[in-house]
DODREN-379655 format. One record per residue (C-alpha): x, y, z. Coordinates in steps of 0.2 Angstrom, whole numbers, plus 5000, padded with zeros to 4 digits. Layout:
N
{px:X; py:Y; pz:Z} .
...
This chain:
533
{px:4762; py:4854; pz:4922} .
{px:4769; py:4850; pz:4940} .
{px:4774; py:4867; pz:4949} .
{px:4787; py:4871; pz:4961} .
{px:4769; py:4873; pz:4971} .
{px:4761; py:4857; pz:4967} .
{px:4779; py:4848; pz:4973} .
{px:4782; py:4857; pz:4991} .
{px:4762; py:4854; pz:4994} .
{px:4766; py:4837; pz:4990} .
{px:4783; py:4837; pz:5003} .
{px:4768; py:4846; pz:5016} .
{px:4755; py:4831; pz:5015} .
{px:4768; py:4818; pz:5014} .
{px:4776; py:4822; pz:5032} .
{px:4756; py:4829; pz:5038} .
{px:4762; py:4845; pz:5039} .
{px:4745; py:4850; pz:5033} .
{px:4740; py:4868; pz:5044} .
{px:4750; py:4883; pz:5039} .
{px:4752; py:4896; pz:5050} .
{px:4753; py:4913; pz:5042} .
{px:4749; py:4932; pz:5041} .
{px:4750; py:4933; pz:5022} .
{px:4759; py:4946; pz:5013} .
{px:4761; py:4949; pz:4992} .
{px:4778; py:4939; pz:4992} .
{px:4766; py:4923; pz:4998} .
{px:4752; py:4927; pz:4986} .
{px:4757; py:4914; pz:4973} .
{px:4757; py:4899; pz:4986} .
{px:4744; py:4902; pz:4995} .
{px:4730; py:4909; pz:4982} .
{px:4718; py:4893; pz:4980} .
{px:4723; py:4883; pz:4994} .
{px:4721; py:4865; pz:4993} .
{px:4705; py:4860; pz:5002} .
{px:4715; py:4845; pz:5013} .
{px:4727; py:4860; pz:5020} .
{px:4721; py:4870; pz:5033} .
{px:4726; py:4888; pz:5035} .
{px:4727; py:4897; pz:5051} .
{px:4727; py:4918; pz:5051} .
{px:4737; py:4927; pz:5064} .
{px:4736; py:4945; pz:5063} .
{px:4756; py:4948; pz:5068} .
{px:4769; py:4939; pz:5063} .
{px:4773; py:4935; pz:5083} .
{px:4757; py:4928; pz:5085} .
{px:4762; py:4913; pz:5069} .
{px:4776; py:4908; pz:5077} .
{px:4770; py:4907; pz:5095} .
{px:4756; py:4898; pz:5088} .
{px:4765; py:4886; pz:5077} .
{px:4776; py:4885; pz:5092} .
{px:4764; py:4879; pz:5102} .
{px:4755; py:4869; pz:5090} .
{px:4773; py:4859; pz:5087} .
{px:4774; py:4857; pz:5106} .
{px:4758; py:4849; pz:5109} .
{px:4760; py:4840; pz:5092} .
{px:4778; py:4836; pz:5095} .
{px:4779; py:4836; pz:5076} .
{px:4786; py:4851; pz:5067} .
{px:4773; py:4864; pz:5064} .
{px:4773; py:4876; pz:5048} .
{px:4773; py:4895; pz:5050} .
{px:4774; py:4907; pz:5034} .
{px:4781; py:4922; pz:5036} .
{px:4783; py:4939; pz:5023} .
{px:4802; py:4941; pz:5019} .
{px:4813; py:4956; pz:5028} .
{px:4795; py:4964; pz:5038} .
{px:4787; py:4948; pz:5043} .
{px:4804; py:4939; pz:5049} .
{px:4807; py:4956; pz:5058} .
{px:4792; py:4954; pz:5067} .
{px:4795; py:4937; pz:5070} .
{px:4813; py:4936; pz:5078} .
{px:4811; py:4934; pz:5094} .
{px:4795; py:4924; pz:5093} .
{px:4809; py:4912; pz:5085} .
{px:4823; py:4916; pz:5098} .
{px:4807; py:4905; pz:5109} .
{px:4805; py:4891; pz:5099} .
{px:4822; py:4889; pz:5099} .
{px:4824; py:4888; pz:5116} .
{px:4809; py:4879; pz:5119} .
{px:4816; py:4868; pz:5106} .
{px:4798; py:4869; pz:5098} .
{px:4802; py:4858; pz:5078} .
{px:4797; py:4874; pz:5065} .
{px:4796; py:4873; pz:5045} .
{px:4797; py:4890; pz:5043} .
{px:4794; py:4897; pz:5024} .
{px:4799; py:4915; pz:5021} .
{px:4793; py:4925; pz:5007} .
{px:4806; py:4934; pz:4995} .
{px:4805; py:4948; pz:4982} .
{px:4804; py:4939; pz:4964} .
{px:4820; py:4929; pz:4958} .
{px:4824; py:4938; pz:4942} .
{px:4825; py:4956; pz:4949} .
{px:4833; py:4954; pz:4965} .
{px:4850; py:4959; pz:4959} .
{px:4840; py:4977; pz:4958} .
{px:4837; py:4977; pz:4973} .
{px:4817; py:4980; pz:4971} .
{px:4802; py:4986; pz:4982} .
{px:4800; py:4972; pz:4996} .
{px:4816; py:4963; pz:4992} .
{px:4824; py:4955; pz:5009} .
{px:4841; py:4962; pz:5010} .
{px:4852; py:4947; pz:5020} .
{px:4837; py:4936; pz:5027} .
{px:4850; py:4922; pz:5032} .
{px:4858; py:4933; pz:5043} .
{px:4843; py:4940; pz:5051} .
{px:4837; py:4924; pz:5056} .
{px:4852; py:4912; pz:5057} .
{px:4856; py:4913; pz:5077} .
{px:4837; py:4908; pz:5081} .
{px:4837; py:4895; pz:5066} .
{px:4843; py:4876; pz:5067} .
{px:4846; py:4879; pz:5047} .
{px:4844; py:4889; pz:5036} .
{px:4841; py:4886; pz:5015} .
{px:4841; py:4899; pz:5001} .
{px:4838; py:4887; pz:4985} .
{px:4849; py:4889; pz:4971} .
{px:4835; py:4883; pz:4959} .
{px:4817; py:4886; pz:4961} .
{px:4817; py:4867; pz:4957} .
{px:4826; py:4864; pz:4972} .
{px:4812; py:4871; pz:4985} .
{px:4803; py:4856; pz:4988} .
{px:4817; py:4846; pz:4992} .
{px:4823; py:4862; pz:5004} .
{px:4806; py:4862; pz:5013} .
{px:4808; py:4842; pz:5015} .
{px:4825; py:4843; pz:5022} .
{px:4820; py:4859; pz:5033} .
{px:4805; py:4845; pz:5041} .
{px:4818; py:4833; pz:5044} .
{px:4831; py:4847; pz:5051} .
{px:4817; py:4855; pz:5062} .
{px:4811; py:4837; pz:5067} .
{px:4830; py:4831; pz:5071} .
{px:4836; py:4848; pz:5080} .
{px:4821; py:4853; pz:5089} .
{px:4820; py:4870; pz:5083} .
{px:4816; py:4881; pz:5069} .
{px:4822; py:4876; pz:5051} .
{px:4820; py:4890; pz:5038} .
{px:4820; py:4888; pz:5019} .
{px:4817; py:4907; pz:5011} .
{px:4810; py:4908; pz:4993} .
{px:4807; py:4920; pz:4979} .
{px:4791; py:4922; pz:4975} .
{px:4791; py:4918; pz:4958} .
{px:4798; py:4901; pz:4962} .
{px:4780; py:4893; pz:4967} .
{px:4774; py:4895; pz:4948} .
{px:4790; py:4887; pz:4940} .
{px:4789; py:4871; pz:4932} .
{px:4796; py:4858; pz:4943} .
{px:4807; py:4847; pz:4934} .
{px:4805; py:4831; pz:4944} .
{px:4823; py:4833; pz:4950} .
{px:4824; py:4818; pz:4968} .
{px:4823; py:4828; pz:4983} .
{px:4839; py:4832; pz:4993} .
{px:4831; py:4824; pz:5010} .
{px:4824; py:4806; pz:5014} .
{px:4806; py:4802; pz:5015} .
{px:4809; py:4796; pz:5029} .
{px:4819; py:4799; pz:5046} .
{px:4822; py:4790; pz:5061} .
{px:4831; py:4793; pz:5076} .
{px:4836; py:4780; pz:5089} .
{px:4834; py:4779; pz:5107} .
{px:4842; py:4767; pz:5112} .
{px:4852; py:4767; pz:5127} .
{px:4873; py:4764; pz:5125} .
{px:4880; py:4754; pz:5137} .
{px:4895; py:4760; pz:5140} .
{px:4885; py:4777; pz:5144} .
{px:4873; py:4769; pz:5155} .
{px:4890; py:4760; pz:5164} .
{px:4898; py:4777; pz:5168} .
{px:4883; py:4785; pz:5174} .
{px:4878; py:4770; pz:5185} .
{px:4896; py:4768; pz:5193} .
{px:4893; py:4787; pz:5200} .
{px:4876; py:4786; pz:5204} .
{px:4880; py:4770; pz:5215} .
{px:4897; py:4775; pz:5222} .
{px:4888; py:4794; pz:5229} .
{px:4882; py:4796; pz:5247} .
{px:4868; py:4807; pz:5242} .
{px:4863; py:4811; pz:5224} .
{px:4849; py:4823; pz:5219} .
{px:4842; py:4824; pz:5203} .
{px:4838; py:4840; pz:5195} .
{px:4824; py:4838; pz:5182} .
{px:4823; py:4848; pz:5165} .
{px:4813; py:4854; pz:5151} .
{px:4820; py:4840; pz:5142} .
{px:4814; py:4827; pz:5152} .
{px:4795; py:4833; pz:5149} .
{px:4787; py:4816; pz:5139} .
{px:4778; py:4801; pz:5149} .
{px:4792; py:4789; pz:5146} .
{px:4806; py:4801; pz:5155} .
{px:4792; py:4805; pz:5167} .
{px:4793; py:4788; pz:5172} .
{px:4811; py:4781; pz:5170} .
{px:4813; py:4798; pz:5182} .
{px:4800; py:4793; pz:5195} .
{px:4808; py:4776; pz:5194} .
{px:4826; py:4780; pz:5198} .
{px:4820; py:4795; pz:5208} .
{px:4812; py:4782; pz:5220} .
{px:4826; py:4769; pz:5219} .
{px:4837; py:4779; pz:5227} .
{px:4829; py:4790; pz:5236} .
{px:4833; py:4804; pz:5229} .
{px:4826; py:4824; pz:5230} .
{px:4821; py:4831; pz:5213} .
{px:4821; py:4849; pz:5207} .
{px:4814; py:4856; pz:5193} .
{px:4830; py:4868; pz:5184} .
{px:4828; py:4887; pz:5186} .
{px:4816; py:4895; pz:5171} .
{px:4812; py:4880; pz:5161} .
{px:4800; py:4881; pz:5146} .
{px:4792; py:4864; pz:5154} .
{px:4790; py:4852; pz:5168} .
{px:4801; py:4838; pz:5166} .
{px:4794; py:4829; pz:5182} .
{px:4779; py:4825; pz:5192} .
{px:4778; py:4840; pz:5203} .
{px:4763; py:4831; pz:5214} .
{px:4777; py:4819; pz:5216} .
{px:4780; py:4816; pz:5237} .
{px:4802; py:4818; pz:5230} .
{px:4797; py:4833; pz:5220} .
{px:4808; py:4847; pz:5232} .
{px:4804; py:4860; pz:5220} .
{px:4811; py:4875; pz:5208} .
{px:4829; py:4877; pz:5206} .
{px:4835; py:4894; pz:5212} .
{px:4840; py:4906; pz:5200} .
{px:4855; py:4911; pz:5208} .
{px:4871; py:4902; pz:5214} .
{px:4868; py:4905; pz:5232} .
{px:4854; py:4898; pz:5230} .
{px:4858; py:4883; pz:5221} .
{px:4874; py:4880; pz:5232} .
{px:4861; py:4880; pz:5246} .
{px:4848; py:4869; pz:5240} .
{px:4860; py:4856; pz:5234} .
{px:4870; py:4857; pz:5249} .
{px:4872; py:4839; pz:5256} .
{px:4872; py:4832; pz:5240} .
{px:4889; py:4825; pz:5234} .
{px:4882; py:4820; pz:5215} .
{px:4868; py:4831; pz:5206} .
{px:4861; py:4821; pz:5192} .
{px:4855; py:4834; pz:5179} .
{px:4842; py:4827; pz:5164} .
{px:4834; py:4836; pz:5150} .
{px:4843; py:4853; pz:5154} .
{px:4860; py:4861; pz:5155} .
{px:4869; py:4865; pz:5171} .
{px:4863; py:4877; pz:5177} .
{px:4853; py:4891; pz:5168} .
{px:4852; py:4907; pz:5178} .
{px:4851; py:4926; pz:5182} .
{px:4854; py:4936; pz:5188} .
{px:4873; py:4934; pz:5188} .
{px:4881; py:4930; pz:5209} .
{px:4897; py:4925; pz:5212} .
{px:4905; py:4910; pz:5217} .
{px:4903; py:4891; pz:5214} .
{px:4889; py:4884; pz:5207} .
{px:4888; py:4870; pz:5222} .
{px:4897; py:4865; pz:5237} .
{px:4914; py:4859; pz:5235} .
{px:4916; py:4840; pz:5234} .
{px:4900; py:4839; pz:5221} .
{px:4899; py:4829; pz:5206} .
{px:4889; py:4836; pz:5193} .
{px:4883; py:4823; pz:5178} .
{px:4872; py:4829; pz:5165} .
{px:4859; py:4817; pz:5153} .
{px:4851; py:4826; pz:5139} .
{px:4849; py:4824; pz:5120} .
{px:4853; py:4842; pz:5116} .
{px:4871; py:4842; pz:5111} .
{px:4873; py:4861; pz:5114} .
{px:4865; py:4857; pz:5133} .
{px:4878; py:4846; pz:5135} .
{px:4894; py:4855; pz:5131} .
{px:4890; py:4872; pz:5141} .
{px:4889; py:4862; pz:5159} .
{px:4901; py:4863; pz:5170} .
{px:4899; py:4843; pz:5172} .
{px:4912; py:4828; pz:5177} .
{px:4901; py:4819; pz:5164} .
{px:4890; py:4823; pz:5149} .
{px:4879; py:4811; pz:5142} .
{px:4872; py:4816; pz:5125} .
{px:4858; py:4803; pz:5122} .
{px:4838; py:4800; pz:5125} .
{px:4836; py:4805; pz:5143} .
{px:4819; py:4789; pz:5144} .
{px:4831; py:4777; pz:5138} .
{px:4846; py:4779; pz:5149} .
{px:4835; py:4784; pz:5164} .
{px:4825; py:4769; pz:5162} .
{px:4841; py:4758; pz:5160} .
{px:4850; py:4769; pz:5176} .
{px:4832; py:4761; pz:5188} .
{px:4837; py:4747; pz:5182} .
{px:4856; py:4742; pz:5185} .
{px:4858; py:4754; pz:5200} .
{px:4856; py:4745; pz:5219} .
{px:4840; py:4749; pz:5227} .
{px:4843; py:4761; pz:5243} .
{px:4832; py:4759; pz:5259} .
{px:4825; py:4774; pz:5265} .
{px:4810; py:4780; pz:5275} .
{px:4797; py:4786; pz:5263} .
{px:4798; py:4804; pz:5263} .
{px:4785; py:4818; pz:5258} .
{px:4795; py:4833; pz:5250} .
{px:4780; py:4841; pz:5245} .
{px:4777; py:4861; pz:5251} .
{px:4758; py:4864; pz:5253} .
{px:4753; py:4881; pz:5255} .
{px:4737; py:4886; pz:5260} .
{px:4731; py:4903; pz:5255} .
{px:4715; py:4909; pz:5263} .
{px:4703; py:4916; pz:5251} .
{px:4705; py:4939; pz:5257} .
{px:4695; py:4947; pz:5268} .
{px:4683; py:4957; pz:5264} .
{px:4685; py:4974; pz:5255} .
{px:4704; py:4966; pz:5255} .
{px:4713; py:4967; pz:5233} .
{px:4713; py:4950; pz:5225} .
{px:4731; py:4946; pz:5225} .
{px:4739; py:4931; pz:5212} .
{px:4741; py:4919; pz:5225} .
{px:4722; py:4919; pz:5228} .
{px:4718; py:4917; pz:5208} .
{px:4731; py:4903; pz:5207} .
{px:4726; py:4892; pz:5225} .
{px:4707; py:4894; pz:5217} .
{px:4713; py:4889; pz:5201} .
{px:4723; py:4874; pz:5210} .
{px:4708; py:4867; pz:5218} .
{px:4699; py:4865; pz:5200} .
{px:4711; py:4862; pz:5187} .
{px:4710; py:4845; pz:5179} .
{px:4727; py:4835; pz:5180} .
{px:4727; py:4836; pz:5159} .
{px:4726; py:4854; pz:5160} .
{px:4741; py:4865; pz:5151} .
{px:4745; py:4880; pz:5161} .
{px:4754; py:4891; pz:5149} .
{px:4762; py:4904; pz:5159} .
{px:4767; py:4923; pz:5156} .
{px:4767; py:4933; pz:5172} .
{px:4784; py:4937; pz:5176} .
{px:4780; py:4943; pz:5193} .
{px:4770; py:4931; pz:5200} .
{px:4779; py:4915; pz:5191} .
{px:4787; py:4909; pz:5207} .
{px:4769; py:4907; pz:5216} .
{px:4761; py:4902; pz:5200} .
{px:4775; py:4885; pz:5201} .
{px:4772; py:4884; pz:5220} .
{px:4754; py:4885; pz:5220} .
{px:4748; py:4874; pz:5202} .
{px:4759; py:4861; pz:5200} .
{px:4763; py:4853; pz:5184} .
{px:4752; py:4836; pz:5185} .
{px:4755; py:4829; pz:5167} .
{px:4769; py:4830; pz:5153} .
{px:4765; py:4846; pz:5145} .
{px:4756; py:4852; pz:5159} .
{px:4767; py:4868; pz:5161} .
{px:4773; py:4879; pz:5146} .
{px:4782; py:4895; pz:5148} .
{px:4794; py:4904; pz:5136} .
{px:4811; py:4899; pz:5141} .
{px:4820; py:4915; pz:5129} .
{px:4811; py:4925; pz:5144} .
{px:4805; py:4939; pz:5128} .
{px:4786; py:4943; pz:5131} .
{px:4772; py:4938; pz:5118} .
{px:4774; py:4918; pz:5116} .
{px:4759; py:4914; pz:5130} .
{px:4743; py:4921; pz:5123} .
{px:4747; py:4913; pz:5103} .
{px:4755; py:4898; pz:5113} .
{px:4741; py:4892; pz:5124} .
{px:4729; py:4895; pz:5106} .
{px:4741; py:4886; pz:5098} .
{px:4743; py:4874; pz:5109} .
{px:4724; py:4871; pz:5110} .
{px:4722; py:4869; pz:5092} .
{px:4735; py:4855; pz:5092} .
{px:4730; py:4846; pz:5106} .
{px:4709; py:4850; pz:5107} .
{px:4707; py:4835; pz:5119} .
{px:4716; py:4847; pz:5134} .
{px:4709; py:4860; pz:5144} .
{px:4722; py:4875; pz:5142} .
{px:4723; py:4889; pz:5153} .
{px:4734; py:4904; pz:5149} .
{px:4740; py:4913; pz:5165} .
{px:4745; py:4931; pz:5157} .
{px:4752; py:4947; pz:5164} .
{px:4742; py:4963; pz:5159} .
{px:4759; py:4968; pz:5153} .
{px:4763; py:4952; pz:5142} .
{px:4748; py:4953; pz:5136} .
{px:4749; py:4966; pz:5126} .
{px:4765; py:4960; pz:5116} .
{px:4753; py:4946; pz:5109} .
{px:4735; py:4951; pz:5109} .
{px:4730; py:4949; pz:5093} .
{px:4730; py:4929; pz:5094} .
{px:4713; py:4933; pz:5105} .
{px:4705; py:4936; pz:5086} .
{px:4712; py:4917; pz:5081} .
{px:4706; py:4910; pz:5095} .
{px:4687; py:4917; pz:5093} .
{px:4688; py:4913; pz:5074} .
{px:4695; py:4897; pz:5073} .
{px:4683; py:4891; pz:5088} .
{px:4698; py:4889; pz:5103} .
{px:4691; py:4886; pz:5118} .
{px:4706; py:4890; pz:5128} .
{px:4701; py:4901; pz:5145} .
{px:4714; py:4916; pz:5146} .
{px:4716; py:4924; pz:5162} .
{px:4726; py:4941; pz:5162} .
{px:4731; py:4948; pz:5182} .
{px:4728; py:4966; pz:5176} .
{px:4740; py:4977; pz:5189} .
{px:4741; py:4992; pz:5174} .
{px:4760; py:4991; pz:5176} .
{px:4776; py:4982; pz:5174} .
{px:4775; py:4974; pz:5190} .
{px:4793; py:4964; pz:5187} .
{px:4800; py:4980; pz:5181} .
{px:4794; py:4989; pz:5195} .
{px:4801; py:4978; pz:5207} .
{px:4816; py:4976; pz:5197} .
{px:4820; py:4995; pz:5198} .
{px:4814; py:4996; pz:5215} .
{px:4827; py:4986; pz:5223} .
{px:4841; py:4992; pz:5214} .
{px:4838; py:5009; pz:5224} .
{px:4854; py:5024; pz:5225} .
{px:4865; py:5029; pz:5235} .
{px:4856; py:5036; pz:5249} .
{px:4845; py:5017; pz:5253} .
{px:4830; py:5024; pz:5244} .
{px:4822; py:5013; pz:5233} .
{px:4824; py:5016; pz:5213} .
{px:4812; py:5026; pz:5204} .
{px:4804; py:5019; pz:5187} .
{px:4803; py:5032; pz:5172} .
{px:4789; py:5022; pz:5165} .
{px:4772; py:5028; pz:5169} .
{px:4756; py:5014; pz:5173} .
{px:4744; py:5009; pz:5160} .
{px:4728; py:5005; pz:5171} .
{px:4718; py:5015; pz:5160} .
{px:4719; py:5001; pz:5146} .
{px:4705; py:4988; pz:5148} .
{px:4709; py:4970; pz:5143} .
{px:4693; py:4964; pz:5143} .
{px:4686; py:4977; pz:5131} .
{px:4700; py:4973; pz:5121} .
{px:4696; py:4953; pz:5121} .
{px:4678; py:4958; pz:5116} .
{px:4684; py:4970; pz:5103} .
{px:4691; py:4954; pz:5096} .
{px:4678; py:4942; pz:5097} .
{px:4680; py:4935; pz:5112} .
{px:4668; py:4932; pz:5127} .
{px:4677; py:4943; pz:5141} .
{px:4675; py:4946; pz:5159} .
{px:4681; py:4959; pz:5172} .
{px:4682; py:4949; pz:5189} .
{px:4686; py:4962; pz:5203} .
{px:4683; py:4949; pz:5219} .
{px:4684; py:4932; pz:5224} .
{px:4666; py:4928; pz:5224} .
{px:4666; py:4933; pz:5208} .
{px:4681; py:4923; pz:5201} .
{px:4680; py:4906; pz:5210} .
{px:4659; py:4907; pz:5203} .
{px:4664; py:4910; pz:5186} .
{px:4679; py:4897; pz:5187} .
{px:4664; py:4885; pz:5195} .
{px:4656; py:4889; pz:5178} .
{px:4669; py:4888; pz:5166} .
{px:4684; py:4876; pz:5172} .
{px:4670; py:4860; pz:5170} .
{px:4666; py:4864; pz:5153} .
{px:4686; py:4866; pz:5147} .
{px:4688; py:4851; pz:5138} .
{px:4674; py:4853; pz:5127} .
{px:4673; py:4872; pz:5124} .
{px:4674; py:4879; pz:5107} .
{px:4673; py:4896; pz:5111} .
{px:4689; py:4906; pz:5122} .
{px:4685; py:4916; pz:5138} .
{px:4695; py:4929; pz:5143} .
{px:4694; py:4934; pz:5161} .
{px:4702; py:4950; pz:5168} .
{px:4705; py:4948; pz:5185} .
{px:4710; py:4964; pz:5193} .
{px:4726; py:4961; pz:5204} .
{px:4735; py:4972; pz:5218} .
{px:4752; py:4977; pz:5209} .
């Protein structure tokens, strides 16, 4: 006899969907008891830690990832892991566990009350099979849906479903599914009549853009017409070369600071982002008067929020690509946009600060290497001190919830184990995600984790600090420090090879050490650098 279980396994290999992510509860039991030798399953010990680690899997893959989570308590704890992918737009099958089929109307032990609506804003679809026959078709569509959306697709099941019979019913999904990106001409004509009727355009660079090919259609048309490049305020990615001699920099977060840097500029072409993503909120315009915004990105949903003259849904490589092409070339002295900061390496019995663990980190790094970031207060000099060399090279968590960068970088190295993969983490954020240290030491991850341990919410601290009262003094904080807690007895307690760096002798000798032996590790390293809050 065929199961429902034998038929979804089959959907699984078919697409290569073949490593589940999970932290198993009894709702699961029946599809995952005698796993199949050819799939590979991946422990997380919290539900958070799955997704970030499918998440990041699915990015390095780009190919949807497969997460399995434990109806009403393991979607819980797995919401705002999904509220990430999402916005990372990281491709998700998500399979969620349900109370048996032929009680649920009794409302039994474990039974998920309203599991569509608990996940349905974080999903790109969402499927509760009418039949149990229909889950396999459900789980190949949610492939498909997760593939073609970018972002989670969810297909929740009973847990008796997987022991049915399966009837042979076809599958309400293709095998197959393609999506063109080709360039339409009439798109292409618009954009181009701007691009070559402006003064001075600038591009502005998004998480969208972050493949090779849009790497180089960008550098192409970035160079044609001597245009400034940006990289867009909080992207999960780095949607161009930032050692690039036209790479200007980061996006401001506010509109002061946007109107400012894109002052000059009568045309701001945005790609593979929306216009303009920030916070906190400012008022006034969002640029100068007189500028033409136009906006290039495959994300429908980007598209339609941006206050743009024109919105071009469609493959950012292709039309950008086909812009280099048509547009005049523009003479212009070549021009070196680049900011270099040199930071000299403290004085003695003087607090290693972030800037000197990220200028060592800069000199060593590989070009390959994926930074995955989640140090809220020290992000700005992360991005101005390690640039993103290669697609993929940066990974943040664009939702801005704490927990994706610890199973992100983990998963990221288990889908990509060519790449050396460094996970810049706050002491803080650590904490929301540690556990993936445990998978990384027992499924052999050789990623290198480096915590700046302050003992405190920095970004809070300064958050609350500058808000102040009404006498000028600065705000006071209700929540206490934490410097008592020790990461890197926590990393051993999981497994893992852990260091506590207090000075820079010590951290550039044991980055001398380590950084040479990144690709090839098969064992993580996590080292706690003490930092000055």
């Amino acid at each position: 006899m065929t199961t429902v279980r034998d038929a979804t396994l089959a959907v699984l290999r078919r697409q290569g969907a073949t490593t589940l992510f999970a932290n198993p509860g009894s709702t699961e039991i029946s599809l995952l008891t005698d796993l199949p030798d050819d799939l590979e399953f991946v422990l997380a010990l919290h539900e958070g830690s799955v997704v970030g680690m499918a998440t990041g899997w699915a990015l390095a893959r780009q190919r949807p990832a497969v997460a399995i989570l434990h109806t009403t308590a393991g979607l819980g704890n797995a919401v705002g892991a999904l509220a990430t992918a999402q916005v990372d737009r990281a491709p998700l099958v998500v399979v969620v566990g349900q109370q048996d089929r032929r009680h649920l109307a009794f409302e039994p032990f474990l039974a998920g009350q309203r599991l569509d609506e608990l996940v349905r804003p974080h999903a790109v679809w969402v499927c509760e099979p009418v039949r149990a026959q229909d889950v396999p078709g459900a789980v190949a569509r949610a492939w498909h849906e997760a593939n073609l959306h970018r972002g989670p697709a969810v297909v929740i099941v009973p847990m008796d479903d997987w022991d049915a019979e399966h009837d042979g019913a076809a599958e309400a999904a293709p095998v197959r599914s393609l999506r063109t990106a080709a360039a339409d001409p009439a798109a292409c004509d618009a954009v181009a009549e701007l691009l070559t009727g402006s003064r001075s355009p600038a591009l502005v660079a998004g998480a969208g853009a972050d493949d090779e090919q849009t790497w180089a259609a960008l550098v192409a048309l970035a160079d044609r017409l001597a245009m400034p490049v940006w990289q867009e305020p909080f992207g999960a990615r780095a949607g161009f070369p930032q050692d690039h001699p036209r790479f200007a920099g980061h996006l401001p977060a506010g509109r002061a600071g946007v109107r400012s840097s894109l002052a000059g500029h009568d045309l701001v072409l945005v790609v593979g982002a929306a216009a303009f993503r920030q916070y906190p909120f400012e008022d006034g315009a969002l640029v100068e008067p007189g500028t033409r915004i136009v906006v290039i990105t495959d994300d429908p949903d980007e598209a339609l929020r941006s206050p743009a003259e024109l919105a071009v849904v469609a493959a950012p490589a292709a039309v950008c690509a086909e812009l280099a092409r048509r547009v005049p070339a523009r003479d212009a002295v070549p021009a070196d946009l680049r900011r270099t900061r040199v930071v000299a390496p403290p004085v003695a019995g003087e607090p290693l600060r972030p800037e000197h663990v990220f200028a060592a980190l800069a000199e060593r790094l590989p070009r390959e290497t994926v930074v995955v970031e989640e140090t809220p207060s020290s992000r700005a000099l992360l991005h101005e001190l390690v640039p993103a060399r290669a697609p993929l090279g940066f990974l943040s968590a664009a939702m801005g919830g704490l927990g994706f960068g610890l199973p992100a970088a983990v998963g990221v190295r288990l889908g990509s184990p060519q790449r050396p993969v460094v996970a810049v983490i706050g002491d803080g954020s650590s904490l929301y995600g540690i556990q993936a240290l445990w998978s990384a030491a027992h499924y052999g991850v050789g990623v290198l984790v480096i915590v700046l341990s302050n003992g405190r919410y920095a970004i809070m601290d300064r958050l609350a600090g500058g808000r102040g009262s009404a006498t000028g003094t600065p705000g006071a904080a209700p929540w206490p420090a934490f410097e008592e807690i020790s990461i890197s007895g926590l990393g051993t307690s999981l497994g893992c090879d852990s260091h506590r760096v207090v000075d820079h002798g010590d951290l550039t000798a044991v980055l001398d050490k380590v950084v040479p032996t990144l690709e090839r590790r098969t064992t993580p390293l996590v080292l706690d650098v003490a930092v000055a809050p």
